[in-house]
N, C-alpha and C positions, 0 to 999 in steps of 0.2 A: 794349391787347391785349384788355380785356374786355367794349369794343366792340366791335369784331370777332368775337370770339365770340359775341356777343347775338346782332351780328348774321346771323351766319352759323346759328342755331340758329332764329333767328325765320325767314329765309328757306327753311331744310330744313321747316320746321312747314308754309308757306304751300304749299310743295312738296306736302308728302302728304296733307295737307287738299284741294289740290286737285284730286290724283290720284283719293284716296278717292271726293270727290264732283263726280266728274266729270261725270257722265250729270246731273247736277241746275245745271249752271255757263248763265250766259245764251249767248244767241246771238254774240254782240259777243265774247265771252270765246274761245266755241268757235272761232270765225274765226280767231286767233290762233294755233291749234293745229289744223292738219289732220290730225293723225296719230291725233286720239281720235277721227273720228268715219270710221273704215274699215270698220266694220263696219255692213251694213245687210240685217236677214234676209230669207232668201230665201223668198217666199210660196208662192210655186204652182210646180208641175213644171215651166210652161214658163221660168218663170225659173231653176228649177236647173238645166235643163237647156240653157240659154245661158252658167250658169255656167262648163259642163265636168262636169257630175254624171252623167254619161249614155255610155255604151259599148255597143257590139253585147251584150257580154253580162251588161248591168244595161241596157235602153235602155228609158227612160223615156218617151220622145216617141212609141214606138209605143205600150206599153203603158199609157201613163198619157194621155197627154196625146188621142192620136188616139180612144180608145175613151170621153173627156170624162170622165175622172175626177173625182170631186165633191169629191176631197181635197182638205185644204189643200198635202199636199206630204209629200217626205219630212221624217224626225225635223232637226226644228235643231238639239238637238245633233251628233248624229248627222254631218248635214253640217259645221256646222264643225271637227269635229276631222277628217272625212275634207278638206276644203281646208286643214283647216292642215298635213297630212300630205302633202298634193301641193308645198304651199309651201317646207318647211323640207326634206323629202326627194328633192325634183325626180323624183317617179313620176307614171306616170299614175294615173286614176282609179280602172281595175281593181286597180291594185298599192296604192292606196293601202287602197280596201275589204279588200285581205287583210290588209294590216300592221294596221288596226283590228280587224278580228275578231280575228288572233292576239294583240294586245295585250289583249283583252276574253276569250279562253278561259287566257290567263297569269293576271291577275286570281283568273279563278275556279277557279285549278288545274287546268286544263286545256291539254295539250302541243298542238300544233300537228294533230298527227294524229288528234287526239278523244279519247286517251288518258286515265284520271287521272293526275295525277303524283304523287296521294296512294297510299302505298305498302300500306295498309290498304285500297282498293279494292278492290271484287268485280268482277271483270270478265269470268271464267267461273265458270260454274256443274256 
């Protein structure tokens, strides 16, 4: 029995050692596991916007791409929390940039409408 437990406490260790340092594991290893290398960032406008980053009213490809923008791109973070909210919430792009900003005016105590939600605010004068 306390073999099995060794062992089983030695293979949870190998587990989150490797989890941990995944991004540093060899090539041979990664093969093994398709599921750790999903993510690859996105550099320039015209790849985000092959993503799905891009709507008539955010559109990137005219305003970014056609007038040759010299940027790297929009924010990485930025983008992957808006595709992982397309992902897990099945919106588009435009719904997902609202549910991000309202998530980010929540944060900073801020209601949906621009309001504070701090009850101590000065909001007229």
């Amino acid at each position: 029995m306390l073999f099995y437990l060794s062992l089983l406490a030695a293979m949870a260790l190998l587990v989150t050692l490797g989890y941990r340092y995944r991004s540093s594991l060899p090539p041979r290893v990664k093969a093994f596991f398709p599921g750790l290398n999903h993510y690859t960032p996105l550099a320039s406008f015209s790849e985000q916007a092959r993503a799905g980053l891009s709507s008539p009213m955010f559109d990137i490809e005219e305003a970014n791409i056609a007038e040759g923008d010299s940027r790297a791109g929009l924010d990485e973070q930025g983008t992957q929390e808006v595709i992982e909210i397309m992902r897990t919430q099945r919106v588009n792009f435009d719904q997902a940039r609202l549910i991000r900003h309202n998530q980010i005016l929540a944060r900073n105590g801020i209601d949906p409408s621009g309001m504070p939600l701090d009850s101590k605010a000065v909001t007229r004068l």
